[in-house]
C-alpha positions as semicolon CSV with decimal commas, in nm:
position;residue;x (nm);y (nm);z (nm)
1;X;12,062;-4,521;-2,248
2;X;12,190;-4,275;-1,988
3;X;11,975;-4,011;-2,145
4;X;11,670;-4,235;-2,084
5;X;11,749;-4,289;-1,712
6;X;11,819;-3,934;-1,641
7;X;11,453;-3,823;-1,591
8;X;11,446;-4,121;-1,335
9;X;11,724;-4,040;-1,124
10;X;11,647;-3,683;-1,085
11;X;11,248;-3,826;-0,940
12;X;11,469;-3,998;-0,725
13;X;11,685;-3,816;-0,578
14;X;11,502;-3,542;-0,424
15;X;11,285;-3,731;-0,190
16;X;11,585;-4,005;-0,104
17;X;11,830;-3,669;0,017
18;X;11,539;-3,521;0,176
19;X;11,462;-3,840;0,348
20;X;11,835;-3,897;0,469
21;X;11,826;-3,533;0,601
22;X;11,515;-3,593;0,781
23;X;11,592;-3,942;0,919
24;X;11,941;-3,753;1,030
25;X;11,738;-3,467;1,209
26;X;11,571;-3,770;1,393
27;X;11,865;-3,958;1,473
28;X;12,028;-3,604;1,611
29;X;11,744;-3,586;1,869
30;X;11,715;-3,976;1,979
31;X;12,058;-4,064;1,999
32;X;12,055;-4,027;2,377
33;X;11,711;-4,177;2,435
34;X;11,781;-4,510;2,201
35;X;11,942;-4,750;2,429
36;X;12,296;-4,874;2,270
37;X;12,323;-5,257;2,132
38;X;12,460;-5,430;2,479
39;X;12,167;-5,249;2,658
40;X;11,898;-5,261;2,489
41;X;11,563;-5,458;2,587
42;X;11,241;-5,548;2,410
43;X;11,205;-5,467;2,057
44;X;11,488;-5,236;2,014
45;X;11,710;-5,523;2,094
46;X;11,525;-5,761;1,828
47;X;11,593;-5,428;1,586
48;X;11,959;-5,485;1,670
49;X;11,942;-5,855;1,603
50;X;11,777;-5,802;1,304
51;X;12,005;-5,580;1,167
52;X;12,305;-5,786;1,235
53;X;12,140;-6,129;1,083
54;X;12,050;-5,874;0,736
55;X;12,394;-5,774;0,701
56;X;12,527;-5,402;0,651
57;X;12,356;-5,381;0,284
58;X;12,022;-5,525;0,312
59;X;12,006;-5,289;0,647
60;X;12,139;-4,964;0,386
61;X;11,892;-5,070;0,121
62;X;11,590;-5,097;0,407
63;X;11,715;-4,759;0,543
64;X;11,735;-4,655;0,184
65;X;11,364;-4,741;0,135
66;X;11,208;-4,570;0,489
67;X;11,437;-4,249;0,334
68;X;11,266;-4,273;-0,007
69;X;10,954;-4,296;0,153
70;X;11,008;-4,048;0,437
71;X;11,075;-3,830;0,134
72;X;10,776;-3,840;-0,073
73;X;10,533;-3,769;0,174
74;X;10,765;-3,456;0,249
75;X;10,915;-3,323;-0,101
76;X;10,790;-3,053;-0,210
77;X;10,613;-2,999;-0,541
78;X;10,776;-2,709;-0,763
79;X;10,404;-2,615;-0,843
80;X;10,273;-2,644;-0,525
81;X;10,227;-2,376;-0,199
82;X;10,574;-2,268;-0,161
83;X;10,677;-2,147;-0,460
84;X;10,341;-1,977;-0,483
85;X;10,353;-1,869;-0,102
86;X;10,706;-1,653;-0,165
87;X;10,575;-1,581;-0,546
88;X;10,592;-1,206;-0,407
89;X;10,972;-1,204;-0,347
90;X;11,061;-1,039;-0,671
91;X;11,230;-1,264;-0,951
92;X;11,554;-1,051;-1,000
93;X;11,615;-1,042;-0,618
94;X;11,674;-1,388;-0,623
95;X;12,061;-1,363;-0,768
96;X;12,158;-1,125;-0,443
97;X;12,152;-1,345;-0,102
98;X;12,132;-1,061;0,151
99;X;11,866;-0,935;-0,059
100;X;11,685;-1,258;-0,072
101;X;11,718;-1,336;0,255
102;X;11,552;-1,015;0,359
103;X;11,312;-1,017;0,133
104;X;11,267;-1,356;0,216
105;X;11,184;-1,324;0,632
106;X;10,989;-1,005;0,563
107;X;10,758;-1,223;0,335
108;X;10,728;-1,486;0,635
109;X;10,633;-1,284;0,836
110;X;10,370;-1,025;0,649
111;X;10,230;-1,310;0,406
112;X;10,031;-1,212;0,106
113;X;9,653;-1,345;0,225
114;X;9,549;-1,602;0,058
115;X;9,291;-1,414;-0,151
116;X;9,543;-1,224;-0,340
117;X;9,792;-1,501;-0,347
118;X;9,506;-1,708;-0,538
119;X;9,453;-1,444;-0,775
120;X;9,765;-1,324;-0,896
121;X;9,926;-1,560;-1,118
122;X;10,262;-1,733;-1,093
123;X;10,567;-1,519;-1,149
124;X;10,767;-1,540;-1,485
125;X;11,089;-1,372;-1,549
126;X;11,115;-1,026;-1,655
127;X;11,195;-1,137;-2,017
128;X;10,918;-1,350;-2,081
129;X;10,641;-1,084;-1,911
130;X;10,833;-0,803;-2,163
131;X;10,832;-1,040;-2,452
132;X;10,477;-1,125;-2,415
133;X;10,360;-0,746;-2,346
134;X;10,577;-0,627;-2,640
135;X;10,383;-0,898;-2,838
136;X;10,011;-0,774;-2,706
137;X;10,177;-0,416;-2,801
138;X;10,247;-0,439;-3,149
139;X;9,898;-0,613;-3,195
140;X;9,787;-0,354;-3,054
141;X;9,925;-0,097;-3,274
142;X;9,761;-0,286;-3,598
143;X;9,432;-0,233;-3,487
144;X;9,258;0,019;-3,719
145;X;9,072;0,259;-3,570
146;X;8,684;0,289;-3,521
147;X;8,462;0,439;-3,778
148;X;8,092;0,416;-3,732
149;X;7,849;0,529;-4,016
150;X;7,595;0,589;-3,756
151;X;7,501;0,986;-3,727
152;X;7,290;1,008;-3,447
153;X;7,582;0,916;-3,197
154;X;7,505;1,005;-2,858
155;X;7,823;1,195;-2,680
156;X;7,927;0,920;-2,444
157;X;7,948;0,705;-2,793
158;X;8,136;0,976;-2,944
159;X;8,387;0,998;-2,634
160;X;8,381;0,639;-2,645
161;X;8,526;0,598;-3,052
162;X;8,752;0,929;-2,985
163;X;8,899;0,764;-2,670
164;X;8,941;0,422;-2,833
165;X;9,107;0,533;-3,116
166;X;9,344;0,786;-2,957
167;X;9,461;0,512;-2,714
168;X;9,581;0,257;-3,007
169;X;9,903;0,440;-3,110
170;X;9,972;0,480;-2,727
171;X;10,180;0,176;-2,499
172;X;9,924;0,068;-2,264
173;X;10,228;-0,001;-2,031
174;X;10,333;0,336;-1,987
175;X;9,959;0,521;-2,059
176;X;9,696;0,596;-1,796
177;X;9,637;0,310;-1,570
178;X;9,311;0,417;-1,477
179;X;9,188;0,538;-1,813
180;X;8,958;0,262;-1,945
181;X;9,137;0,211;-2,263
182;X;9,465;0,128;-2,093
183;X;9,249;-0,110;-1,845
184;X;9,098;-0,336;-2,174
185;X;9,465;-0,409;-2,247
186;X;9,557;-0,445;-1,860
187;X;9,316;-0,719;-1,846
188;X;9,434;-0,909;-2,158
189;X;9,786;-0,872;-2,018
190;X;9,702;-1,020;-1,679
191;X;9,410;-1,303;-1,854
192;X;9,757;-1,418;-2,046
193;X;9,923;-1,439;-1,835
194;X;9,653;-1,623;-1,577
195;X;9,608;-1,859;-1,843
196;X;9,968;-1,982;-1,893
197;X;10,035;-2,078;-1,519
198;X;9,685;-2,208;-1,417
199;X;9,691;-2,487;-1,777
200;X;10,052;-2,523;-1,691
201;X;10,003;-2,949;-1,698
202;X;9,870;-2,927;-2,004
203;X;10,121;-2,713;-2,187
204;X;10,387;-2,912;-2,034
205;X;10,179;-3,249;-2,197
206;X;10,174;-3,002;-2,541
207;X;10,525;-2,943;-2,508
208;X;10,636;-3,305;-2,458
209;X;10,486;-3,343;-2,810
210;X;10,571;-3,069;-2,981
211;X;10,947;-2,967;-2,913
212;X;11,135;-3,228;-2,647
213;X;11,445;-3,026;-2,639
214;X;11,258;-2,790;-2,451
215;X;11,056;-3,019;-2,244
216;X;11,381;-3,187;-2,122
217;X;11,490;-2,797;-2,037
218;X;11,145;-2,769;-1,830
219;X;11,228;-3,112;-1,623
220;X;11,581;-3,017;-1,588
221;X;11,460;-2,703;-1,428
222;X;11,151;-2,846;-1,238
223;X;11,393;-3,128;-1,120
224;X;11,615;-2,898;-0,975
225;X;11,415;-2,636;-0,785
226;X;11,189;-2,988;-0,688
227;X;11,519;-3,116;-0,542
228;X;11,645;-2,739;-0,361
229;X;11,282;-2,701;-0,208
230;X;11,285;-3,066;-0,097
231;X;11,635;-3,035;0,082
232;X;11,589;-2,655;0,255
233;X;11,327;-2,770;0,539
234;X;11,487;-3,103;0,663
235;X;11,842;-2,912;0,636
236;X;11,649;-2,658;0,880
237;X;11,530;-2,945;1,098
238;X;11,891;-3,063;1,136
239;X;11,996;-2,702;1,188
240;X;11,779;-2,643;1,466
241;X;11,835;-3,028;1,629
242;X;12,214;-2,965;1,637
243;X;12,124;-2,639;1,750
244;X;11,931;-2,776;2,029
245;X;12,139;-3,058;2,151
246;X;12,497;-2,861;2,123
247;X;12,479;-2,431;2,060
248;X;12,246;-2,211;1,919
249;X;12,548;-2,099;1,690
250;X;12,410;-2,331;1,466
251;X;12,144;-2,134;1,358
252;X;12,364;-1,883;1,150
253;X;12,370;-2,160;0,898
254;X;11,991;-2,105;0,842
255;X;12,060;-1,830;0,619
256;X;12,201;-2,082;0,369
257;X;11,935;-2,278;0,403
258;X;11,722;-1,990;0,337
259;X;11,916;-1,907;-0,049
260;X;11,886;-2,259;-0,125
261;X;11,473;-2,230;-0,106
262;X;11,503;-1,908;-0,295
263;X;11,745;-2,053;-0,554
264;X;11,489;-2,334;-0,551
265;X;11,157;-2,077;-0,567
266;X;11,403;-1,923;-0,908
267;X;11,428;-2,260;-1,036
268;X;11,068;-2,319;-1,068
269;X;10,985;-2,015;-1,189
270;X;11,307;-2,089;-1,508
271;X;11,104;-2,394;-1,566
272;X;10,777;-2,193;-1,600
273;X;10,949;-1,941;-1,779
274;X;11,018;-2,259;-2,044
275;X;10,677;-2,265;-2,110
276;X;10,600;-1,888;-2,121
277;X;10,839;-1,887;-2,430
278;X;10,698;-2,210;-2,582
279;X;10,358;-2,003;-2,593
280;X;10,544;-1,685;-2,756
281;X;10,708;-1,918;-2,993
282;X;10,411;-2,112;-3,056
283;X;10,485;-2,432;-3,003
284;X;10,183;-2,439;-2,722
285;X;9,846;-2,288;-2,696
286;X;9,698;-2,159;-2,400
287;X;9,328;-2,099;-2,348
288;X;9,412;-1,749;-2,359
289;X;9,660;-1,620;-2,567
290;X;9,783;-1,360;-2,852
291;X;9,951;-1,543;-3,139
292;X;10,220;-1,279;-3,362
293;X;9,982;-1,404;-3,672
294;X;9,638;-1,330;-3,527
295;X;9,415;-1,105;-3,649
296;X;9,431;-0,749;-3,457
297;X;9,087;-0,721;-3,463
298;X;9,023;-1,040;-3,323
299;X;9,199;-0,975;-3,048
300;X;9,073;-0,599;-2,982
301;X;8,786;-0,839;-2,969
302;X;8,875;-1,065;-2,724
303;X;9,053;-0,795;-2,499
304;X;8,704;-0,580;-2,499
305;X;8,442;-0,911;-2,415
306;X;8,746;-0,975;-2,127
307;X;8,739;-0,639;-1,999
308;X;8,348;-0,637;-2,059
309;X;8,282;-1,014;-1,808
310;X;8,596;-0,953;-1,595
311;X;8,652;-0,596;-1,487
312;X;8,417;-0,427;-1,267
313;X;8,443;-0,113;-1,439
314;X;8,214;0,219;-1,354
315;X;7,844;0,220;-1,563
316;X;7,983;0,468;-1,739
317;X;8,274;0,263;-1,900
318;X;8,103;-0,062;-1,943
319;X;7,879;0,134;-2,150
320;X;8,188;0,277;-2,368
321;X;8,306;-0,080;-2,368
322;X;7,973;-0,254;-2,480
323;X;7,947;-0,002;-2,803
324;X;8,350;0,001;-2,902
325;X;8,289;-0,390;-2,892
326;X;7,967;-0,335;-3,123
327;X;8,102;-0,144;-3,398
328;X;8,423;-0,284;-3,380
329;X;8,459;-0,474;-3,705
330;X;8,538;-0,812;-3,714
331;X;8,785;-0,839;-4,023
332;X;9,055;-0,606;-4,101
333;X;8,945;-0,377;-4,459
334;X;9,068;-0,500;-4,735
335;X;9,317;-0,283;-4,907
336;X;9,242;-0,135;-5,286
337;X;9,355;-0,340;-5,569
338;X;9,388;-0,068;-5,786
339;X;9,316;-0,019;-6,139
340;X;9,371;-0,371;-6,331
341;X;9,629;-0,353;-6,589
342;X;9,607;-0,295;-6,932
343;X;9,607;-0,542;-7,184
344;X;9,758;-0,450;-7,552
345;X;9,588;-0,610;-7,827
């Protein structure tokens, strides 16, 4: 029973504290300007009145229910702008406050635009990315190389198979990054990874299905950085009224405010991070993906028409791209059977 209501109560209780903290931030800067009970005129004084016929717990409950409200027009979303908007404050940063905070104001204040913010996709944790490029990697590594039966080759076709084939041994990681070989891969990598965070709602909807220990790990995790986010900016807006009504001393106790958005921004990204390993392990599919049991070919394949629509490569290696996808074959060669075995009589 508890287990059941747990999902509930963490939906509740980040817009209810964030509502409190903002309807305390208000009270903070009207408590002078509301008149008190014994001098209060006009509707303020029916307020009073009303309160007082209600009793103390209707009056907490109706309080209770401007709070909720208050709050769900202001949470924040763990997959909404401001997890993407600090998405460039690096994911291992996060466990060192002075670090984060830094890191943290010089991102406020020198932004990403929004063009590249758009583009890149969400961050995952370094485990996941090196799980999921070690996985692309060893594909990569089973791809046999290119052998054409064609003799009238021109040279740029030649290059082309020589290049291909010398890169396949290599870790496209650590190789040339602006070789074109290395660049097929680099696409694939970043398609993946693309693919995962913008069919995130879907996944999660796969993942429901398919394993709910780990979907109650993703809503633990979504609930809490949903819940950190949701609390940092009316804790600021409290700050900065006590700030204003007493001494600016109260301002030092924005830097908390600021590790409990970037504990929040880590939070969301442990919940995405859920998922990213859900698609390693299989138990969803993205759009886009490499699967340990697909065919290598099918995937040189895949990583080669990618490169081909996506990249805007020179003429000369979209033409090295268009053949190595031509004569690349489409099933892996089957291996000799061998002589069959002898029968005696």
């Amino acid at each position: 029973m508890l287990m059941n209501l747990l999902p509930g109560l963490r939906d509740l209780r980040a817009p209810l504290s964030a509502g409190y903290l903002w309807l305390t931030g208000l009270w903070l800067l009207l408590v002078d300007v509301v008149p008190s009970r014994s001098t209060a005129t006009g509707v303020v004084a029916h307020i009073y009145g009303l309160t007082h016929d209600l009793g103390r717990g209707v009056t907490l409950a109706a309080v209770s229910f401007v709070a909720y409200l208050i709050g769900v027009v202001l949470s924040v979303d763990a997959d909404g702008f401001v997890v993407g908007f600090f998405s460039g404050i690096p994911y291992n940063a996060q466990g060192r406050p002075l670090l984060t905070v830094f890191l943290f104001l010089q991102h406020l204040f020198h932004p990403v635009d929004a063009k590249r913010r758009s583009d890149r996709p969400k961050q995952m944790s370094r485990k996941v990315v090196d799980d999921m490029r070690a996985l692309v990697q060893r594909v990569k590594e089973s791809v046999p190389p290119v052998s054409t039966a064609k003799s009238d080759l021109s040279d740029l076709e030649k290059s082309a198979i020589a290049e291909w084939n010398a890169s396949l041994p290599t870790n496209y990681r650590h190789h040339d990054s602006s070789d074109w070989t290395t660049l097929v891969w680099l696409e694939l990598d970043w398609e993946m990874r693309s693919s995962l965070a913008n069919e995130m709602q879907l996944l999660v909807t796969q993942l429901r299905v398919t394993s709910p220990p780990l979907f109650e790990q993703y809503d633990r995790a979504r609930g809490e950085a949903e819940f950190r986010l949701s609390v940092a900016f009316p804790l600021a807006f409290v700050l900065t009224a006590l700030a204003w009504r007493w001494t600016p001393l109260w301002l030092f106790l924005l830097v908390g405010v600021f590790l409990i958005m970037g504990s929040g921004v880590k939070r969301a990204h442990d919940a995405m991070d859920v998922v990213g390993q859900a698609a390693l392990t299989g138990y969803v599919a993205p759009s886009i993906w490499v699967r340990p049991e697909a065919n290598p070919l099918t995937v040189a394949h895949m990583a080669l028409d990618i490169a081909l629509r996506k990249w805007t490569a020179s003429p000369q290696d979209e033409q090295k791209i268009a053949f190595v996808l031509s004569v690349l074959p489409g099933q892996l060669p089957e291996k000799p059977m061998g002589d069959p075995p002898q029968v005696s009589p």
